[in-house]
Every structure is written in C-alpha cells, then in structure tokens.
C-alpha positions, 0 to 999 in steps of 0.5 A: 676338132670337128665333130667327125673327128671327135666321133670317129675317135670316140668310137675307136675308144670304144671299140677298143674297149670292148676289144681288150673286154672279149679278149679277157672272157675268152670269147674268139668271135668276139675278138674277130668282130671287134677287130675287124671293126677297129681295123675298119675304123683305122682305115676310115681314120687313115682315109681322112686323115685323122690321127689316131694317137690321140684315141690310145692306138 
C-alpha cells in the first residue's frame, strides 16, 4: 500500500470517527461538516481507485 493510500485511508477513519462522536453529543453542524468531508473523502477514494472496505465503510 502506498503512502497516498494509506493516508487517504487513515483520514477516512478519522473522519468517521469524529462523524459517529457529533452524532452522539447532538451537534447538527457538526454532523454536516464531517459528512460532507467524508463524502469528499470517498470521492477522492473513488477517483483513484482506492477501496474504501478496508477503512470500515
């Protein structure tokens, strides 16, 4: 796994760690922020190619 995978992957985690915790205290904007990052994030995944099954989506 090259770096740019392993990062893009490291940061899809994250960011659906800190979806899952916004989702929990309530906070709205939160939730859209992260989303719409993680969404971003899938598309960059999809765009080259990267499977995102290993990263727990």
């Amino acid at each position: 796994m090259d770096a740019f995978t392993a990062g893009l992957l490291q940061r899809i985690k994250a960011t659906e760690t800190d979806l899952t915790r916004a989702r929990e205290t309530g906070d709205d904007f939160l939730v859209e922020v992260e989303q719409a990052a993680l969404d971003d994030l899938h598309r960059l995944a999809a765009e080259h190619g990267v499977e995102v099954g290993a990263a727990g989506a």
